[in-house]
C-alpha positions as CSV (number, residue, x, y, z in Angstrom):
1,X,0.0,0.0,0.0
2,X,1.6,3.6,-1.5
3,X,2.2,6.1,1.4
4,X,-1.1,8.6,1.0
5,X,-1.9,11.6,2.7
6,X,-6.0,13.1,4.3
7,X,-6.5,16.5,4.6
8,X,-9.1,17.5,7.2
9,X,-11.1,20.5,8.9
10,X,-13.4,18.6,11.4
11,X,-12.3,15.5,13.5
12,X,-14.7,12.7,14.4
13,X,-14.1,10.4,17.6
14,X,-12.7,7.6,14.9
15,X,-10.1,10.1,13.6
16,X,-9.1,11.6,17.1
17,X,-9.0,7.8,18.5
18,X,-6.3,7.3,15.5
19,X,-4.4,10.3,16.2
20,X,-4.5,9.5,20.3
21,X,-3.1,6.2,19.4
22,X,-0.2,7.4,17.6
23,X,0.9,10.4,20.0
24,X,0.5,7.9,22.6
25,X,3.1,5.8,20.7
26,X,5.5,8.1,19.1
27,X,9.1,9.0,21.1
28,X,8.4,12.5,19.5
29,X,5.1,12.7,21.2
30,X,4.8,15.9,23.3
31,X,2.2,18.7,24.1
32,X,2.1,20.4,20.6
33,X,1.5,17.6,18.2
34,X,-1.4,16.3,20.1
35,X,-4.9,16.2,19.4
36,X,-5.5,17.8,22.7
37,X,-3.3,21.0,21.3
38,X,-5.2,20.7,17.7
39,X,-8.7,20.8,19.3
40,X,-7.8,23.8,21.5
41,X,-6.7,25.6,18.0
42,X,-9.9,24.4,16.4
43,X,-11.5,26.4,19.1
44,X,-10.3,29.4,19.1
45,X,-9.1,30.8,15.6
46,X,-12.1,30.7,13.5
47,X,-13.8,27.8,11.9
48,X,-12.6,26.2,9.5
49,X,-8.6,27.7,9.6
50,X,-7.1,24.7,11.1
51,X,-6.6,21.7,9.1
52,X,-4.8,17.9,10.0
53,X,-3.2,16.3,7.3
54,X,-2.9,12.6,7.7
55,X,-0.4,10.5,6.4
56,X,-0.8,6.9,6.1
57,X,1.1,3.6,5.0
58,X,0.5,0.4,5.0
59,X,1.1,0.1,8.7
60,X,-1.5,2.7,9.3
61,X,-1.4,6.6,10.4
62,X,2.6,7.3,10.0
63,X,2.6,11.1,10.6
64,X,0.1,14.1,11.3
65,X,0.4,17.8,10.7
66,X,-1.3,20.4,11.9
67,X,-1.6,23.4,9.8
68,X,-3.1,26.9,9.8
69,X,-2.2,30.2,7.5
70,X,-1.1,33.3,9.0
71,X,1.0,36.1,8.2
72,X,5.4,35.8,9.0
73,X,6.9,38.6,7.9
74,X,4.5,40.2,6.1
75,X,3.9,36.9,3.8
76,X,0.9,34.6,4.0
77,X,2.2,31.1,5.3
78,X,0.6,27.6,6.1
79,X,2.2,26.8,9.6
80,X,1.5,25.3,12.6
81,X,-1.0,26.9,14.8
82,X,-0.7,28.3,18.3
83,X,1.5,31.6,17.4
84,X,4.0,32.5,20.3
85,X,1.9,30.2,22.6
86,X,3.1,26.8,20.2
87,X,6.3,25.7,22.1
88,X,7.4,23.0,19.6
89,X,6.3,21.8,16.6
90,X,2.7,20.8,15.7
91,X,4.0,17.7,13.6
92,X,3.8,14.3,14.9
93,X,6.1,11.0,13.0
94,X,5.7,7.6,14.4
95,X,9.1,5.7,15.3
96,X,11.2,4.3,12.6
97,X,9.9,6.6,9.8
98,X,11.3,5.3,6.6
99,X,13.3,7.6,3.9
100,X,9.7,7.4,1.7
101,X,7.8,8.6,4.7
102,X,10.0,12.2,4.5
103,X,10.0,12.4,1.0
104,X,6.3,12.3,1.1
105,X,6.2,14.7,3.7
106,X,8.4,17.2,1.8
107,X,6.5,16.9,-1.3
108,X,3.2,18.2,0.9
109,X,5.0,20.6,2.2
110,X,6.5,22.3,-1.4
111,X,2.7,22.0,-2.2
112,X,1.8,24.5,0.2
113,X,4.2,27.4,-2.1
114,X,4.6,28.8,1.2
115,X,5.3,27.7,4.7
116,X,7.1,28.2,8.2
117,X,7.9,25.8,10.4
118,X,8.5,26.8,13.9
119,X,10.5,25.0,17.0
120,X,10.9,21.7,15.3
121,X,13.2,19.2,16.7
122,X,16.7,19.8,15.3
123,X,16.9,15.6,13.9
124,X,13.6,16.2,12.4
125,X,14.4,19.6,10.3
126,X,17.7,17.9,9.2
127,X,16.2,14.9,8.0
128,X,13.1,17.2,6.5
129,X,16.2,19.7,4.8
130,X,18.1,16.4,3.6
131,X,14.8,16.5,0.9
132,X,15.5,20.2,-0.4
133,X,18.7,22.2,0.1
134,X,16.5,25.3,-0.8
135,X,14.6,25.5,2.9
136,X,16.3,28.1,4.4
137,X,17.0,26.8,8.2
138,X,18.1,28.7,11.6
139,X,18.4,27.7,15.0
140,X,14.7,29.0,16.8
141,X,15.6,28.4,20.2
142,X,17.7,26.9,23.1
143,X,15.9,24.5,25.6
144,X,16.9,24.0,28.7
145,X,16.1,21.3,31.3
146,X,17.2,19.3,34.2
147,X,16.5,16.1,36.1
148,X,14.2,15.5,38.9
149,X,15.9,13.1,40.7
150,X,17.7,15.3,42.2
151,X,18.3,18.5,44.8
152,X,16.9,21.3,42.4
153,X,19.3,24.1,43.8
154,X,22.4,21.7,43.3
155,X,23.6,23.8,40.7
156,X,23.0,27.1,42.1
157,X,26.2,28.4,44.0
158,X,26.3,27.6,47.3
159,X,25.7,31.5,48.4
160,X,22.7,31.6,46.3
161,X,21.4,28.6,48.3
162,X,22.2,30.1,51.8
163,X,20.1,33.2,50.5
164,X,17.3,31.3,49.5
165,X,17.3,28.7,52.3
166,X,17.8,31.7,54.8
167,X,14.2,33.4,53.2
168,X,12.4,30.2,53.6
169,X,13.3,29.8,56.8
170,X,12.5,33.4,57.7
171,X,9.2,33.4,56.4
172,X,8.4,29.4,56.8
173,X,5.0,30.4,58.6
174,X,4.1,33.2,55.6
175,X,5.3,30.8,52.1
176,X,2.9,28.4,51.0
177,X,2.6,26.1,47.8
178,X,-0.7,25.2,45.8
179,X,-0.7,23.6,42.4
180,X,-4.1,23.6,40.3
181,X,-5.1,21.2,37.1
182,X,-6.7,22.6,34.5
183,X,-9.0,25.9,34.6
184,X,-8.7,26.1,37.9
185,X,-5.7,28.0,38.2
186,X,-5.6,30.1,35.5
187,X,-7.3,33.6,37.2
188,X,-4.4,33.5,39.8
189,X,-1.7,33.3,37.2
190,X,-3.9,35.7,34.9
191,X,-3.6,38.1,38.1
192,X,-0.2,37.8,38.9
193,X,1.2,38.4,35.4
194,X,-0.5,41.7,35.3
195,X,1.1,42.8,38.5
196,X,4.8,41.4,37.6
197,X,7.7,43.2,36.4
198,X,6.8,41.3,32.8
199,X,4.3,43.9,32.5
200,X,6.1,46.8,32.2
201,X,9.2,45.4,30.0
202,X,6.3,44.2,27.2
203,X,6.8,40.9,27.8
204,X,4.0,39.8,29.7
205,X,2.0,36.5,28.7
206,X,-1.5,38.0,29.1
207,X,-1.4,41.6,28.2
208,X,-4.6,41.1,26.2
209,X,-8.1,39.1,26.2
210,X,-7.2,37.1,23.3
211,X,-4.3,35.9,24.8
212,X,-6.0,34.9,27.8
213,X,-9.0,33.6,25.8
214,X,-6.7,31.4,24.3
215,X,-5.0,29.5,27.4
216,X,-8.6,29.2,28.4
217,X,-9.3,26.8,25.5
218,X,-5.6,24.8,26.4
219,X,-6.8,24.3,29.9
220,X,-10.2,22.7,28.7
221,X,-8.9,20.5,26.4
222,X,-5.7,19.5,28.3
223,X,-7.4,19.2,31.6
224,X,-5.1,17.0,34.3
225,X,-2.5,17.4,31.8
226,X,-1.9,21.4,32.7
227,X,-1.1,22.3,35.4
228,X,-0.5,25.8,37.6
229,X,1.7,25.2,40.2
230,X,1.6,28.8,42.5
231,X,3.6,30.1,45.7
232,X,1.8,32.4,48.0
233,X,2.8,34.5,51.0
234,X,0.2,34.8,53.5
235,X,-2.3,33.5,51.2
236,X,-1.7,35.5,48.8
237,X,-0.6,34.7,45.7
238,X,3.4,35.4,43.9
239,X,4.3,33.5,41.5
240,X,3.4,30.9,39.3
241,X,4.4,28.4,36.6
242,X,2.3,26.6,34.1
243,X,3.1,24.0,32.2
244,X,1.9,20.8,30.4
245,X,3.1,17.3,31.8
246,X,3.5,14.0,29.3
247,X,4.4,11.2,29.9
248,X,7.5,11.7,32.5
249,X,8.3,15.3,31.5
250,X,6.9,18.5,33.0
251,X,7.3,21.4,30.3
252,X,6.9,24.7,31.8
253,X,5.5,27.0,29.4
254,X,4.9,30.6,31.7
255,X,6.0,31.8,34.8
256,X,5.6,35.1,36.2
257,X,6.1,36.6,39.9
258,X,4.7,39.7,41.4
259,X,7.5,42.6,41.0
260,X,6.7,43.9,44.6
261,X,8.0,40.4,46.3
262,X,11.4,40.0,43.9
263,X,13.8,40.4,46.9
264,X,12.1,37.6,47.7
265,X,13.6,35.1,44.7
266,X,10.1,33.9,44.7
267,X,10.5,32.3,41.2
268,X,13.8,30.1,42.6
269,X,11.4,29.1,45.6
270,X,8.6,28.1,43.9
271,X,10.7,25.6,41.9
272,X,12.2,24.3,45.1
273,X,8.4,23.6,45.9
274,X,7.0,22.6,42.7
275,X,10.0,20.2,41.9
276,X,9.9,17.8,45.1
277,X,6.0,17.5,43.9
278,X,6.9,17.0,40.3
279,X,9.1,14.2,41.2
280,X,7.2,12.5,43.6
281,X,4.1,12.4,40.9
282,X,6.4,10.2,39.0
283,X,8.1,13.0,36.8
284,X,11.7,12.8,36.1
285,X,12.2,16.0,33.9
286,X,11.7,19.7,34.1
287,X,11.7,21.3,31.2
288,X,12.0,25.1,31.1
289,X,10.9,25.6,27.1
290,X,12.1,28.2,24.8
291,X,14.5,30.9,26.4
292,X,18.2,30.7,27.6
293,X,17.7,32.9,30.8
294,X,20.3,33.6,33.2
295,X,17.8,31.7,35.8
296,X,17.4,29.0,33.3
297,X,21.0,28.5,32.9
298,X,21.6,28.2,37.1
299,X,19.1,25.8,37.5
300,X,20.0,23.4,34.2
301,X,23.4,22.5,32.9
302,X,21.7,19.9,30.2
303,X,19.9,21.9,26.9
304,X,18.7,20.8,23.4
305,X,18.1,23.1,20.0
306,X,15.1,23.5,17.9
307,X,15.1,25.2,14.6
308,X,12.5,27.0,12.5
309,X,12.2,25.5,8.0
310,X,10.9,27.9,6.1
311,X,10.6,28.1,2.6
312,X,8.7,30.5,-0.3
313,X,8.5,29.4,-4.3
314,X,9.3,33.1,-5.1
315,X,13.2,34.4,-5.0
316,X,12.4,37.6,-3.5
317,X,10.2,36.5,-0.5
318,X,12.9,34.3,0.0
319,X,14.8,37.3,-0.1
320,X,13.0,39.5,2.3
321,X,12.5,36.5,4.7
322,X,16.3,36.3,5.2
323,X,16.8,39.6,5.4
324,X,14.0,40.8,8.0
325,X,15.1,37.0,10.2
326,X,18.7,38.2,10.2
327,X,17.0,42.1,11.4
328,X,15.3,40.6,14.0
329,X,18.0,38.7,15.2
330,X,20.1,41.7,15.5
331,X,17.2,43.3,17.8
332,X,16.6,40.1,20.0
333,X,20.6,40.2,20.6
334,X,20.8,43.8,21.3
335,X,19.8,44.9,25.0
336,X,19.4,48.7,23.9
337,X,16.5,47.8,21.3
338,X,15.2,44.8,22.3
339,X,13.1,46.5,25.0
340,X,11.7,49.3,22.5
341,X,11.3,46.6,19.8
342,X,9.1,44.7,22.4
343,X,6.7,47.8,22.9
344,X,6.7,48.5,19.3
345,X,5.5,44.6,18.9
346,X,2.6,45.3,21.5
347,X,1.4,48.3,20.3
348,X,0.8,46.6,16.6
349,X,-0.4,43.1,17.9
350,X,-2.9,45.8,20.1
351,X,-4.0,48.0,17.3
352,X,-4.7,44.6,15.4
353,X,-7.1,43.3,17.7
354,X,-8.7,46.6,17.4
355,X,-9.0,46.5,14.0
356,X,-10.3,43.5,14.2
357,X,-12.8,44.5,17.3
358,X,-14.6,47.2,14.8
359,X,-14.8,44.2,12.0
């Protein structure tokens, strides 16, 4: 049986059982190529703008992608849904794919005329690029991550330990820990972002509705498998860090902490709390997602790469792609504009959503 590929809008239980059984098979599987991820993009861009592309062999489903267009760099693109929220790559390729498995894949994907692949595992965009030198390929982020079975302040100096052991112990009667699943947390991170120091740098997680609407639909569909893990002092909340959890990886995808308690390191002692409850829930990784923070770097020695594929059929998007990718890499490096570059970013993701608003 040749290697053939569904496209589709809508998923029925049959489908989404298929799917389920594959992601629940696959060493690739994580967060972002499941169908939990795929249904909560369903919900919330408009109907009909997400598709899943099957691919099939005689051994049954062998791969799925998950597509949506949207503009990068000024170009319309299919890619994978979930905007800055999409951690990793919305593709999904059972174990052992075979050389025609790719070749297929690559062929859908020149089909499209236009498309950007973001955060995909750095084995999986070599193996896609082996198909066409033409992609044009860069390194999207660092991840960093560390292992549970261990003291989670091992790697912090020792003098950075004494100061956080030496809070903790000061305020041991004040400093609580609650984790939530699903919705239930989400208003208390919702709240703290908007009082952390995030905010006022532009880089806060839920600046706008749509943003919160959005993690709204990921807590529905993920349920158990999302967690909000919080610290409070005297009951009231600090900090917090959500995450999804597969499998025996936890894979934090926002934290914030409210600026008026940042003498406080609340961030490093709600990891010191939310680790020991990780591990004993069976987890054996924390992983800290896209970023290679100072904090990031204390707490993890071990890191892995992702890379974004991105290709157009004409020369001079091509063109302009490279040349605005290599701009913004330039910003994100710079500390003098990365800041301004950031509130120029929020002020045109805000006067789109107002544009769209009067629509």
């Amino acid at each position: 049986m040749p290697i053939h590929t569904s496209e589709y809008e809508k998923l029925d239980d049959a489908l989404l059982a298929e799917w389920q059984q594959l992601w629940e098979r696959a060493d690739g599987a994580h967060s972002f190529n499941s169908p939990s991820w795929f249904l909560a993009c369903q919900e919330y861009y408009p109907s009909g703008s997400c598709k899943a592309i099957f691919i099939r062999d005689k051994d049954g489903l062998a791969a799925v992608l998950s597509l949506r267009e949207e503009f990068r760099y000024g170009v319309a693109v299919q890619c994978f849904p979930g905007g800055k929220h999409l951690g990793k790559a919305a593709l999904l390729v059972k174990n052992q794919a075979g050389r025609n498995l790719f070749t297929v894949l690559a062929s859908l994907l020149f089909s499209l005329k236009n498309f950007y692949l973001s955060e995909l595992d750095e084995a999986l965009a070599l193996e896609i690029k082996k198909k066409n030198p033409g992609l044009i390929f860069r390194q999207s982020s660092i991840n960093r991550y560390f292992s549970l079975r261990g003291d989670p302040l091992a790697k912090l100096p020792r003098k950075r330990q004494k100061k956080i052991f030496k809070q903790m112990e000061k305020f041991k009667d004040k400093l609580s820990f609650k984790c939530f699943e699903g919705s239930e947390g989400l208003n208390v991170a919702f709240e703290i972002d908007q009082r952390s120091s995030k905010r006022e740098k532009g880089m806060a997680t839920f600046v706008n509705a749509a943003d919160r609407e959005f993690y709204g639909k990921i807590a529905k569909n993920f349920g158990k498998n999302f967690l909000v893990c919080t610290l409070l002092f005297g009951g009231f909340p600090i900090a917090f860090e959500m995450g999804f959890i597969h499998k025996k990886i936890f894979y934090s995808c926002n934290t914030a902490y409210d600026k008026s308690f940042g003498n406080l390191s609340p961030r490093k002692i709600l990891l010191y709390h939310s680790a020991p409850r990780l591990k004993k829930d069976g987890f054996e990784i924390f992983d800290f997602a896209r970023g290679d923070t100072a904090l990031k770097r204390e707490f993890a020695e071990l890191s892995y790469r992702q890379f974004d594929l991105f290709y157009a059929q004409n020369f001079f998007v091509r063109f302009w792609w490279r040349l605005t990718a290599s701009l913004r890499e330039k910003l994100v490096g710079n500390k003098y504009f990365y800041r301004p570059y950031l509130e120029l970013k929020k002020k045109l993701v805000n006067f789109k959503l107002q544009i769209t608003n009067i629509k």
